[in-house]
C-alpha positions as CSV (number, residue, x, y, z in Angstrom):
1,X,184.7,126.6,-29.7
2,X,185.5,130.0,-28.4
3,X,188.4,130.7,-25.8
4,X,186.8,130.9,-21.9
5,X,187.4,132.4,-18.9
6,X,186.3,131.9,-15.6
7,X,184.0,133.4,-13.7
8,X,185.4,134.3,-10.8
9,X,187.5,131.8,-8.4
10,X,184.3,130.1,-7.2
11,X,182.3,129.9,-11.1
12,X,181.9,128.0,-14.0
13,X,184.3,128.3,-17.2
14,X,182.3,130.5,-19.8
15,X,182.9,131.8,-23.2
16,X,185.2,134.6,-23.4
17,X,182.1,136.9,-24.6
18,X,179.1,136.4,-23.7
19,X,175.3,137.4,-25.3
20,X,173.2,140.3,-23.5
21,X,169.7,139.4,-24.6
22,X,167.9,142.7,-22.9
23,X,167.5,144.4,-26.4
24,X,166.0,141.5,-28.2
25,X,162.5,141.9,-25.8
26,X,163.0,146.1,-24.3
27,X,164.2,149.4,-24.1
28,X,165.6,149.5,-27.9
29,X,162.3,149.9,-29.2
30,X,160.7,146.9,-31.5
31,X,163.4,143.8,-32.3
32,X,162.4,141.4,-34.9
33,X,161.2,138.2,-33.3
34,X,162.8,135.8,-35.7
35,X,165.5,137.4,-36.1
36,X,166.2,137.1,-32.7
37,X,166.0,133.7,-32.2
38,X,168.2,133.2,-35.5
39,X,171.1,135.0,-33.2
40,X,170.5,133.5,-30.0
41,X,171.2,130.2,-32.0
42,X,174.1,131.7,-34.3
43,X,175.4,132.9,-30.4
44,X,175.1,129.2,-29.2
45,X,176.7,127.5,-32.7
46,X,179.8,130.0,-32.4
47,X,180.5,129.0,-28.8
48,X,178.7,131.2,-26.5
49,X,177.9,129.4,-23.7
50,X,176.8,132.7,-21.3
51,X,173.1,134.3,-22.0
52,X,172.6,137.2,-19.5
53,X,168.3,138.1,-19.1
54,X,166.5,139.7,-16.6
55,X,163.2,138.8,-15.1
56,X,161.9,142.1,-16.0
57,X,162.7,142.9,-19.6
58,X,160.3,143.0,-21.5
59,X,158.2,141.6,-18.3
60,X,159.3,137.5,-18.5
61,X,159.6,138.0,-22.9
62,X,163.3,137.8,-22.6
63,X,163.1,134.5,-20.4
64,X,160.2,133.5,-22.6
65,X,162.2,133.8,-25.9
66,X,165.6,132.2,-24.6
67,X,163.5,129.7,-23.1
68,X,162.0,129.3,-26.8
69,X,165.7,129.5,-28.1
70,X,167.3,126.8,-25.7
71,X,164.6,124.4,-26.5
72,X,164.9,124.4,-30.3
73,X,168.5,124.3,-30.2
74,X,170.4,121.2,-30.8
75,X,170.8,119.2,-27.6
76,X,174.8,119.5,-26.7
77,X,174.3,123.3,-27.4
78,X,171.5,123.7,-25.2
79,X,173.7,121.8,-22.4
80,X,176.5,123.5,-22.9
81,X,174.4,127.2,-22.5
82,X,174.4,128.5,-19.1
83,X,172.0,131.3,-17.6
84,X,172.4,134.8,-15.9
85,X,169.4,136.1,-14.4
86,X,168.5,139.4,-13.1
87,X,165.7,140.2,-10.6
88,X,163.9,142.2,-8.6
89,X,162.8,145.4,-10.6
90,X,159.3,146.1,-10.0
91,X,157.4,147.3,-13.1
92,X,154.1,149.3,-14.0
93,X,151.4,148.0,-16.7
94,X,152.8,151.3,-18.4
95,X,156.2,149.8,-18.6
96,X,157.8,152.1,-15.8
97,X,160.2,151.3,-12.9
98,X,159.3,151.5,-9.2
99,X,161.8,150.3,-7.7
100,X,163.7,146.9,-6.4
101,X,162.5,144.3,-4.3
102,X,165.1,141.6,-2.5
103,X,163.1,140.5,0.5
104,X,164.2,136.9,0.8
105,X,160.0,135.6,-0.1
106,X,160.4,137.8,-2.9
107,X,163.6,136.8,-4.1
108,X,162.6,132.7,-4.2
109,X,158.8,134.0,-5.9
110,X,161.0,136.1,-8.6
111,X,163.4,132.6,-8.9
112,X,160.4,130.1,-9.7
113,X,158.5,132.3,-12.2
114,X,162.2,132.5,-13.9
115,X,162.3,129.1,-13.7
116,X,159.1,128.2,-15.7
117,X,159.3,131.2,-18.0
118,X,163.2,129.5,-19.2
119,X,161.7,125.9,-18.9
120,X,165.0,125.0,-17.1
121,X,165.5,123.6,-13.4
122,X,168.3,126.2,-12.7
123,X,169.5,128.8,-13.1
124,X,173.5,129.1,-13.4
125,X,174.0,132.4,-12.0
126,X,171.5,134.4,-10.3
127,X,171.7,138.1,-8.9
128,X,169.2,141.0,-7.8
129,X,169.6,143.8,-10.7
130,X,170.1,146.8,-7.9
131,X,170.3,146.8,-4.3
132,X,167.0,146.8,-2.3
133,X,168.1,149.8,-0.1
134,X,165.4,148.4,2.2
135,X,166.6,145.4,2.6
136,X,169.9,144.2,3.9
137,X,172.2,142.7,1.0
138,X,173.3,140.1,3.3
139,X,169.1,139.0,3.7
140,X,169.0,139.4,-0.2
141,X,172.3,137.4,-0.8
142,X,171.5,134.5,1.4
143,X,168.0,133.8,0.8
144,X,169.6,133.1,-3.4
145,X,172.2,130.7,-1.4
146,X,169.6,129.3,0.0
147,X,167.8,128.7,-3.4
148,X,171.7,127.4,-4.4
149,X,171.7,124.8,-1.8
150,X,168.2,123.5,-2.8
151,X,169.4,123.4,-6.5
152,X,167.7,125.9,-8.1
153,X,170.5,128.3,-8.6
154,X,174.0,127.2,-9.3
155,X,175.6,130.6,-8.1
156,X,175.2,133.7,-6.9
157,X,176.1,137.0,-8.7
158,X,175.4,141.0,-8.0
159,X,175.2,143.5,-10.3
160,X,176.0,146.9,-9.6
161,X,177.3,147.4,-6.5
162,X,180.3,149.2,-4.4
163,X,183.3,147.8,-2.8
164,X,182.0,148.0,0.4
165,X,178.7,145.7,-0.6
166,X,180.9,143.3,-2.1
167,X,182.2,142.5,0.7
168,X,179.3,142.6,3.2
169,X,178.2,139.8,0.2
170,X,181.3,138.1,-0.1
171,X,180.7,137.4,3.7
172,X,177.7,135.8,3.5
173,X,178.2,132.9,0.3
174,X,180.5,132.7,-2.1
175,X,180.4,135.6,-5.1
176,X,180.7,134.3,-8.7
177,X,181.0,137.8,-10.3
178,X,179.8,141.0,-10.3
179,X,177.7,142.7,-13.3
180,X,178.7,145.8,-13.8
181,X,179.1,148.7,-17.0
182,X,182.5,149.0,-17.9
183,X,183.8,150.4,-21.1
184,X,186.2,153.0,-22.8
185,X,184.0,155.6,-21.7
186,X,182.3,154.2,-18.1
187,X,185.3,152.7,-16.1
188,X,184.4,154.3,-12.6
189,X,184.8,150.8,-11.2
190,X,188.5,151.0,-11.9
191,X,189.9,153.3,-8.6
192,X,188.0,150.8,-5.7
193,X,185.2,148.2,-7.2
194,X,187.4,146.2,-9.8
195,X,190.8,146.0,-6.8
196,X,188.3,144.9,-4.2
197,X,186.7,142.4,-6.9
198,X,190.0,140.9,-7.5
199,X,190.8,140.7,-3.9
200,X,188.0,138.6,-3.8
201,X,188.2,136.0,-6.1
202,X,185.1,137.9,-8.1
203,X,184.9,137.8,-11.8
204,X,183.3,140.6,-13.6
205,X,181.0,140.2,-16.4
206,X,180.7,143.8,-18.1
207,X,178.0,145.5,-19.5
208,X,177.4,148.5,-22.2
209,X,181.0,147.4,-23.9
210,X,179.8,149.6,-26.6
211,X,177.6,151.8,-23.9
212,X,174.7,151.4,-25.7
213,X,175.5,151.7,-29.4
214,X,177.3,155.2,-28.9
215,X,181.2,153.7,-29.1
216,X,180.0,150.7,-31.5
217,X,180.6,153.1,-34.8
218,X,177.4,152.7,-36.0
219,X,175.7,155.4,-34.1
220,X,175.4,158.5,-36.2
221,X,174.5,162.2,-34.8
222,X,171.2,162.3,-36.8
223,X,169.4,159.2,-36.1
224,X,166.5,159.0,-34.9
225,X,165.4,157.0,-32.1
226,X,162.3,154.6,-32.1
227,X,159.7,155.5,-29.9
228,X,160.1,153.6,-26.1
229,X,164.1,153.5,-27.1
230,X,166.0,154.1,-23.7
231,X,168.3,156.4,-25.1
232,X,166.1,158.7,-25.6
233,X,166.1,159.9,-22.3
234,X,170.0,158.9,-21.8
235,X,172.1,162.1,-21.2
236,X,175.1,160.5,-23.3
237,X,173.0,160.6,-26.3
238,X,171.4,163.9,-25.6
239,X,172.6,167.7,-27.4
240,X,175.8,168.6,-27.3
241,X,176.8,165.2,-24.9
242,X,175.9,163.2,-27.9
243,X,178.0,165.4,-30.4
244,X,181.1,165.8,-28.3
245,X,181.0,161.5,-27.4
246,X,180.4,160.9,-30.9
247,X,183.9,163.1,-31.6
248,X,185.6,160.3,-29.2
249,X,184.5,157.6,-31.2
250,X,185.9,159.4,-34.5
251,X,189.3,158.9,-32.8
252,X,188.6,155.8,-32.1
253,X,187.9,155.1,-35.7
254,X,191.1,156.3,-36.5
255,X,193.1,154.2,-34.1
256,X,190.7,151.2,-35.7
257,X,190.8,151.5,-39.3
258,X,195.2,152.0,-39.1
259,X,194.8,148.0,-37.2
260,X,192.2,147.2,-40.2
261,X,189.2,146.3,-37.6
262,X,185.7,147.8,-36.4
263,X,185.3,150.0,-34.3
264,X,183.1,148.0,-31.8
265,X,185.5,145.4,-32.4
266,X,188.2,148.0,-31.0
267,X,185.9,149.0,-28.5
268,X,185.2,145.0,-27.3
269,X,189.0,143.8,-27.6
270,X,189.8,146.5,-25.4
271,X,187.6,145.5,-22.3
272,X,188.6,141.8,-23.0
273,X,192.4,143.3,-23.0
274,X,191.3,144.8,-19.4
275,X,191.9,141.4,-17.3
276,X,191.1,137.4,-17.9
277,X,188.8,137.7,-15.5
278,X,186.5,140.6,-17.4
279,X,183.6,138.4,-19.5
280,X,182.1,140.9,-21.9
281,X,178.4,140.9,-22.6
282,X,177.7,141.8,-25.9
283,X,174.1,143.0,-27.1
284,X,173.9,141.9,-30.7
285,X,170.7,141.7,-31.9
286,X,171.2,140.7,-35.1
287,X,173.6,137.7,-36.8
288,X,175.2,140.1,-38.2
289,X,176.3,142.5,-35.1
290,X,177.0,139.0,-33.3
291,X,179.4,138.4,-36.0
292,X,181.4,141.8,-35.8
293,X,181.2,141.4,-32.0
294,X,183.0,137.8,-32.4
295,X,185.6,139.5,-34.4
296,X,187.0,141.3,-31.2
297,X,188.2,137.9,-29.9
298,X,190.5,137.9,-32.6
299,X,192.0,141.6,-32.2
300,X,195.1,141.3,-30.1
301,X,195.9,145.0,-28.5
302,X,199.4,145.4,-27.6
303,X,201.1,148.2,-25.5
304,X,201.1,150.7,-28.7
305,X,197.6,149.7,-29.3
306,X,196.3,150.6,-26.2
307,X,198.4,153.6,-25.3
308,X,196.6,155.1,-28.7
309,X,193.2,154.3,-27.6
310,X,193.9,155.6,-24.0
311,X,194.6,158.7,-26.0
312,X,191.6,159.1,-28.3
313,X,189.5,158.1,-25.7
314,X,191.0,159.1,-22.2
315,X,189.3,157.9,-18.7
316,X,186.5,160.5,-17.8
317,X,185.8,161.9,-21.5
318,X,182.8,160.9,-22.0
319,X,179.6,163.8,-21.5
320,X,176.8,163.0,-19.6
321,X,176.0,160.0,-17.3
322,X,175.3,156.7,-17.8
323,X,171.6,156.6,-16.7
324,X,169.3,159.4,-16.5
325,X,169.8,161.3,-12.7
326,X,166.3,158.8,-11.0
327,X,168.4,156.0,-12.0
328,X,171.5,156.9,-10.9
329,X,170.0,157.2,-7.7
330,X,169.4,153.2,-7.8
331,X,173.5,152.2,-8.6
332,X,174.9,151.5,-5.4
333,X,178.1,151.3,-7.4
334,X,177.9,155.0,-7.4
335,X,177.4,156.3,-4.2
């Protein structure tokens, strides 16, 4: 089994990493089918116990395929495998984005197709994937606890937002944790979102540990990206952004080889090193990037440690933002 932590004051005990399933189904360009399903089961027979989906990627396939994945896993695994769902992104045939959608109808219609597409009769933890700004996130929040108190979600969650929606949230049901991107080179939720967090009793489950493959040390400057890849169009990984981030993780690589570990490993051990209450989300694809990410649980950091990384990869040196500017616009976590 693998060490837990909690999820928040009000949430289940969960692995101390857990799996991001997004790239196995979108936005990476093809995955292998079976060699998904080979992970999410490695995932579950290592001790992960947290699979984080959205409704929306690959349009229900991501449900569809841990749905496939829970079933034809062995019975106290599948028990033991809880499920974080994202909602509300409204797509296009073409595969675009349109926007969000948390009107309470809409949020129990986005919860029941969920439902069937994982073949489950809850979810654990359920969240809207960016704030409707139509729609008040106290409508948004309470129509998912009313979904809680009918049994169809265990708890609630949110996923990028700022201190202040927190706490409109927090006011309206109990807050299992916050989603968020949080790494060596995105920790903008450090000055008011992660205090306010903590205030709360909210865990944080973090996203983009490796922000996207760029800090995992596998990313080189001249590969090319598969056609529908998301980072193609990310500014981190565009020109001279990409060159001068990919410098960072060269330090990085330094401070990691002198402890005899990976750099993703560094990279992962140093979020987990960030707080017990700080659940990465790992995006491993493959057994064997599951495997390195598993490593990280073994890295211990101490102060020498970390003061080295903080100096090969200082807060704020990364170039270029996280999302492309249109989606930036969507992060209530940044405005």
């Amino acid at each position: 089994m693998l060490p837990t932590r909690p999820l928040g004051t009000t949430g289940p005990a969960v692995s101390a990493l857990g799996l991001g399933c997004m790239g196995m189904s979108a936005l990476y360009g093809e995955a292998d089918r079976a060699e998904s399903l080979a992970t999410l089961h490695a995932a579950l027979e290592a001790g992960v116990t947290l699979l984080d989906t959205g409704d929306f990627y690959g349009m229900g396939h991501n449900e569809l395929l841990i749905g496939e994945a829970l079933r034809t896993a062995p019975a106290a695994l599948r028990e033991r495998a809880l499920t974080s769902v994202k909602f509300g992104a409204l797509r296009t045939v073409e595969g675009g984005f349109t926007g969000y959608d948390g009107r309470p109808a809409a949020v129990k219609n986005f919860a029941a197709y969920s439902l069937q597409r994982l073949g489950t009769d809850h979810i654990d933890v359920y969240r809207i994937a960016r704030v409707d700004p139509d729609v008040p996130i106290e409508e948004t929040v309470g129509a998912i606890a009313e979904l809680v108190e009918a049994g169809h979600v265990r708890h609630i969650g949110l996923s990028e937002v700022g201190a202040d929606t927190l706490r409109r949230a927090a006011a309206v049901a109990p807050i299992t944790d916050l989603q968020i991107e949080y790494s060596l080179v995105s920790r903008g939720i450090e000055e008011k979102i992660l205090p306010v967090a903590r205030e709360l009793g909210i865990g944080v489950t973090a996203y983009g540990v490796l922000s996207r493959g760029l800090i995992s040390g596998h990313f080189t400057r001249d590969r090319a990206l598969a056609p529908g890849d998301f980072r193609g169009m990310s500014p981190r990984f565009q020109g001279e952004n990409l060159h001068r981030n990919l410098d960072l993780v060269d330090r990085l690589r330094a401070v990691a080889e002198a402890k005899g570990v990976s750099v993703a490993q560094t990279a992962i051990a140093w979020v987990l090193a960030q707080g017990d209450d700080i659940v990465p989300l790992v995006g491993a694809r493959t057994r064997a990037r599951l495997t390195e990410a598993l490593g990280a649980l073994d890295v211990t950091l101490d102060a020498a440690d970390l003061a080295a990384i903080e100096e090969a990869v200082p807060a704020g040196a990364a170039s270029g933002e996280r999302y492309p500017a249109a989606q930036m616009a969507h992060l209530d976590s940044e405005h």
